[in-house]
C-alpha positions as YAML, in Angstrom:
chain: A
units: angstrom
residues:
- id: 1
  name: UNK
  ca: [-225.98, 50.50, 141.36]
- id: 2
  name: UNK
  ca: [-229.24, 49.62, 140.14]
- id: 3
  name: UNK
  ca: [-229.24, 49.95, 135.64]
- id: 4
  name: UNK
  ca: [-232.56, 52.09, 134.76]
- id: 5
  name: UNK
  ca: [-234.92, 49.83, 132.69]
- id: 6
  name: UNK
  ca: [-234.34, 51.62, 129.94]
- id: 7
  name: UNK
  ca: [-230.96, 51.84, 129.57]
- id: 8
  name: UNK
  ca: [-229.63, 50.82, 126.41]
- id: 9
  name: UNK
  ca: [-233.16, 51.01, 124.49]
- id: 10
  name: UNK
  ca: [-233.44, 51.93, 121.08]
- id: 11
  name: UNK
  ca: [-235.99, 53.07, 118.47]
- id: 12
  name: UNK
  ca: [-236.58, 51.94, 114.86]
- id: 13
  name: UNK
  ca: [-235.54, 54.53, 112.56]
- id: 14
  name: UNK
  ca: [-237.44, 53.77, 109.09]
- id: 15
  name: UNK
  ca: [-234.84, 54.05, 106.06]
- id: 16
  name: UNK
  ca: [-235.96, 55.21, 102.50]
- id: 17
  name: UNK
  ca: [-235.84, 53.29, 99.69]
- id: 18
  name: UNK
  ca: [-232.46, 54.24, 98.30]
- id: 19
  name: UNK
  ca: [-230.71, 54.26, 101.89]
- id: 20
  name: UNK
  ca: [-232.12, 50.11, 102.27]
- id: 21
  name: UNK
  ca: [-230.83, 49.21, 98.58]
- id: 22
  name: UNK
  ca: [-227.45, 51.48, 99.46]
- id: 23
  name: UNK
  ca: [-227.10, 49.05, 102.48]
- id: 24
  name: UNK
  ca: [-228.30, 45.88, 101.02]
- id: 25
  name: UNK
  ca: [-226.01, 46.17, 98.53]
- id: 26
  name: UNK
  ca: [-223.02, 46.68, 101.02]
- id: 27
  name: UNK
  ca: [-223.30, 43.14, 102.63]
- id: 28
  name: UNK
  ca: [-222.48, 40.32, 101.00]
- id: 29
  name: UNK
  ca: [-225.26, 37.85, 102.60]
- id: 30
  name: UNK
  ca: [-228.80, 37.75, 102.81]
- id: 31
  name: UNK
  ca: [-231.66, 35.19, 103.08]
- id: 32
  name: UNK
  ca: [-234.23, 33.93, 100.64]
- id: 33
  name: UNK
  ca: [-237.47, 33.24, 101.74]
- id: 34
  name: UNK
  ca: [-239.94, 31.56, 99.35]
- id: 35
  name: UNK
  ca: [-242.84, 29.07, 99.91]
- id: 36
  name: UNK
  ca: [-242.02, 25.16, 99.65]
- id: 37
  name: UNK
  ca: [-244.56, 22.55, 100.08]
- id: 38
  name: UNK
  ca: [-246.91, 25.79, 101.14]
- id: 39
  name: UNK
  ca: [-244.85, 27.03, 103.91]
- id: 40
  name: UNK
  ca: [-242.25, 29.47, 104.65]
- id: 41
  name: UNK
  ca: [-238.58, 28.49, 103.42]
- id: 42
  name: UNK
  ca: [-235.47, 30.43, 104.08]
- id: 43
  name: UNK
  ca: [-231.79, 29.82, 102.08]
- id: 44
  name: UNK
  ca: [-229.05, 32.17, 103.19]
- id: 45
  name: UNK
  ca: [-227.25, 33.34, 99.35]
- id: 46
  name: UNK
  ca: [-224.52, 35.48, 98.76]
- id: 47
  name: UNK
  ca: [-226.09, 38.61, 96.45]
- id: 48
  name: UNK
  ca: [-225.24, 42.00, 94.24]
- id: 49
  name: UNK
  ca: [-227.28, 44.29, 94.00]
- id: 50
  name: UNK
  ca: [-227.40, 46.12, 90.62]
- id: 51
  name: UNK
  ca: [-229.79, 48.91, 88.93]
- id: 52
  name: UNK
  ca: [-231.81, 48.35, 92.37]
- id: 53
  name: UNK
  ca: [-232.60, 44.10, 91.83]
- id: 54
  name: UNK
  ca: [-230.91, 41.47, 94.16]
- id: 55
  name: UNK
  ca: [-228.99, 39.20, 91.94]
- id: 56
  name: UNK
  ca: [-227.80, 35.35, 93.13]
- id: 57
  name: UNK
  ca: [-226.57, 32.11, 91.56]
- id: 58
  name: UNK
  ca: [-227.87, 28.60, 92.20]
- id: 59
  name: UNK
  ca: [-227.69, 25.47, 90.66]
- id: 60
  name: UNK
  ca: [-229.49, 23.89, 88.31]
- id: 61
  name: UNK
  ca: [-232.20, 21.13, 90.34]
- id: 62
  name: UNK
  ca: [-232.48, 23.46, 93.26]
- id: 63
  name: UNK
  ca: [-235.97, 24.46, 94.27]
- id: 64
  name: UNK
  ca: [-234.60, 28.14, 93.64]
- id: 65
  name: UNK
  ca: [-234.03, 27.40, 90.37]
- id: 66
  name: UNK
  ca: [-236.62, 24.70, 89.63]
- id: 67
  name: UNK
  ca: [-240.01, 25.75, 91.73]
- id: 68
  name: UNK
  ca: [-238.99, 29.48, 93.15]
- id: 69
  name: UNK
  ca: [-237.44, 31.58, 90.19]
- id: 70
  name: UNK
  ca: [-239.48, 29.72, 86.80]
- id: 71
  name: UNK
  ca: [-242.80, 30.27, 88.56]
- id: 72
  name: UNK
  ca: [-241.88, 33.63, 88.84]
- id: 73
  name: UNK
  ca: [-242.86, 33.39, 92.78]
- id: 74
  name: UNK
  ca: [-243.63, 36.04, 95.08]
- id: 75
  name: UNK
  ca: [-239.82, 36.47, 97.72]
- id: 76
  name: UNK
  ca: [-238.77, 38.42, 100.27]
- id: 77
  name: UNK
  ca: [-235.04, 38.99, 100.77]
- id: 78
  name: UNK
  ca: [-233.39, 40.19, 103.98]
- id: 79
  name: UNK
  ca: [-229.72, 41.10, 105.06]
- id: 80
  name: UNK
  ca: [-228.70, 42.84, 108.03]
- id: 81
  name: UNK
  ca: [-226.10, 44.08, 110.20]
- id: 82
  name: UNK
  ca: [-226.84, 43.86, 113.81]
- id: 83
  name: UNK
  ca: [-224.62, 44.18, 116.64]
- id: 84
  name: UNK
  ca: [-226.62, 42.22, 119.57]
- id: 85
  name: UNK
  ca: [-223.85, 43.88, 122.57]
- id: 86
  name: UNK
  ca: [-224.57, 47.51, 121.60]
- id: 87
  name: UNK
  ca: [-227.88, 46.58, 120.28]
- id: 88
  name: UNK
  ca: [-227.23, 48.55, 117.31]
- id: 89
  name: UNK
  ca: [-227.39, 48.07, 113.27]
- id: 90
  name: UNK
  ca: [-230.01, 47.55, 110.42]
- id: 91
  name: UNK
  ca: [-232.24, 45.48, 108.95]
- id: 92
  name: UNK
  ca: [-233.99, 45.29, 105.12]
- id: 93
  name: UNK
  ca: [-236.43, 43.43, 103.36]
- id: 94
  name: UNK
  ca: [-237.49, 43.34, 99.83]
- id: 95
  name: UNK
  ca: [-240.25, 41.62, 98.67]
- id: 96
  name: UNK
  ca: [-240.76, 40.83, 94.22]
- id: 97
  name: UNK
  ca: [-240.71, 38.40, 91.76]
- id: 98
  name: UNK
  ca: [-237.95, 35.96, 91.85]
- id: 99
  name: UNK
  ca: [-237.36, 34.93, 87.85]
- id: 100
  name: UNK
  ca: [-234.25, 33.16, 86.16]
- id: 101
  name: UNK
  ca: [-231.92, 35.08, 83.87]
- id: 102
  name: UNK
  ca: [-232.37, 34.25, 80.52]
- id: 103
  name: UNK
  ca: [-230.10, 36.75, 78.27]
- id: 104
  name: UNK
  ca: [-226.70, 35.36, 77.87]
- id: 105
  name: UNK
  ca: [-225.06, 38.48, 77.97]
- id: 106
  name: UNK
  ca: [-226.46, 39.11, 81.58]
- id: 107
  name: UNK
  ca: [-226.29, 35.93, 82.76]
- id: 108
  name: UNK
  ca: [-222.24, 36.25, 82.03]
- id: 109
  name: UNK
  ca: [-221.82, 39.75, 83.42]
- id: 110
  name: UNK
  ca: [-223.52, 38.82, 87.12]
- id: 111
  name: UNK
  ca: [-221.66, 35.67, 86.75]
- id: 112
  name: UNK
  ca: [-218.17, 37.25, 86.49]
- id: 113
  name: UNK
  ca: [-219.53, 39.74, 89.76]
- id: 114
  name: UNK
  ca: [-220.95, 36.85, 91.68]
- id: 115
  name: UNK
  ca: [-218.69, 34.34, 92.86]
- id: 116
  name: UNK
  ca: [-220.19, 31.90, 94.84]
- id: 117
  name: UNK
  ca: [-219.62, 30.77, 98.42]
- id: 118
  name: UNK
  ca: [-220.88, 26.86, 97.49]
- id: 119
  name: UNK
  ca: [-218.75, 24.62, 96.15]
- id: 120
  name: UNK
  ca: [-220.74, 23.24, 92.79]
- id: 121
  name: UNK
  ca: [-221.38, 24.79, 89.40]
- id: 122
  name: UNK
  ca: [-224.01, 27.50, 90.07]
- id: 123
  name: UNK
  ca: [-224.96, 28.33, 86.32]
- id: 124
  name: UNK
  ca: [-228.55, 29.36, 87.23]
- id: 125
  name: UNK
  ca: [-229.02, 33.42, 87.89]
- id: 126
  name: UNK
  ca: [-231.91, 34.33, 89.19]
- id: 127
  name: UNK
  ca: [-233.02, 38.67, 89.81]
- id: 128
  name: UNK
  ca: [-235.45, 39.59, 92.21]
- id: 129
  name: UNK
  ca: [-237.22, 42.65, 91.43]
- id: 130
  name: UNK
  ca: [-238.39, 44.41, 94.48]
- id: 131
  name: UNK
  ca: [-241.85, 45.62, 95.04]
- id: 132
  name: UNK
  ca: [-241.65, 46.79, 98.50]
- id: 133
  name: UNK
  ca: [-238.50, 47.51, 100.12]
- id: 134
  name: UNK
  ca: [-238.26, 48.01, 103.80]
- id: 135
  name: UNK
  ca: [-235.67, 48.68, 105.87]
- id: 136
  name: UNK
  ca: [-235.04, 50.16, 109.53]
- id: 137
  name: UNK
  ca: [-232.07, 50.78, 111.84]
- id: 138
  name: UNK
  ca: [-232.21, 50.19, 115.60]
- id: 139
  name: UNK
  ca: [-230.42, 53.50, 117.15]
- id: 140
  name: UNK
  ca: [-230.23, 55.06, 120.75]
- id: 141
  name: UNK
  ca: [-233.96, 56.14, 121.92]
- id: 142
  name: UNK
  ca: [-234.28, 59.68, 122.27]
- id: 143
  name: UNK
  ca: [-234.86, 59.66, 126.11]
- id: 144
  name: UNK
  ca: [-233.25, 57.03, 127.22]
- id: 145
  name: UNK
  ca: [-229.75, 56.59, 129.07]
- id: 146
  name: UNK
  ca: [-226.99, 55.03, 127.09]
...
């Protein structure tokens, strides 16, 4: 039996704004991509998400903490949750202003919610603050066979 060509093809589905943060904030990876030596950089980080900003740790002398997040740079943050057999899942970006934590009191309360995956003290906090959040999930096309 010959498989149709589009078997199996799916369509984006755009998400709103709350449903991307809802699922960002339900996985507990992402990546970090920020500019080094004028080109794209990428850092998968564990992350929270609270009152709608991605939160994650790093340690002091990282780029994250010493180029990305002091300079107040320009981000994008994605997570996802993809199934590549069914072809099915989600995908979101963010894009803000990375910046480093500065009130003790917050630093301590995302630092008892975060626990890092890296061995190594990870005293730096750094909130991104998204401008533009994106986010789409791949589901079965309309017209196509399954």
């Amino acid at each position: 039996m010959v498989k149709s060509s589009t078997a199996g093809l799916r369509q984006l589905k755009n998400l709103s704004e709350e449903e991307a943060l809802r699922r960002l904030a339900g996985v507990p990876l992402g990546r970090i991509v920020f500019t080094r030596q004028a080109l794209p950089a990428v850092r998968p980080v564990n992350h929270i998400v609270v009152d709608g900003n991605v939160i994650i740790r790093s340690s002091q002398g990282t780029i994250l903490s010493t180029e990305v997040a002091p300079a107040g740079a320009v981000v994008a943050f994605e997570a996802d949750e993809l199934d590549g057999a069914e072809r099915l899942g989600w995908s979101v970006i963010i894009t803000g202003m990375a910046r480093l934590v500065t009130d003790p009191r917050e630093i301590e309360r995302f630092q008892a919610r975060l626990h890092p995956w890296v061995a190594g003290t990870m005293d730096q906090v750094i909130r991104i603050r998204p401008e533009i959040v994106t986010g789409f999930e791949l589901v079965p096309a309309a017209n196509a066979p399954a």
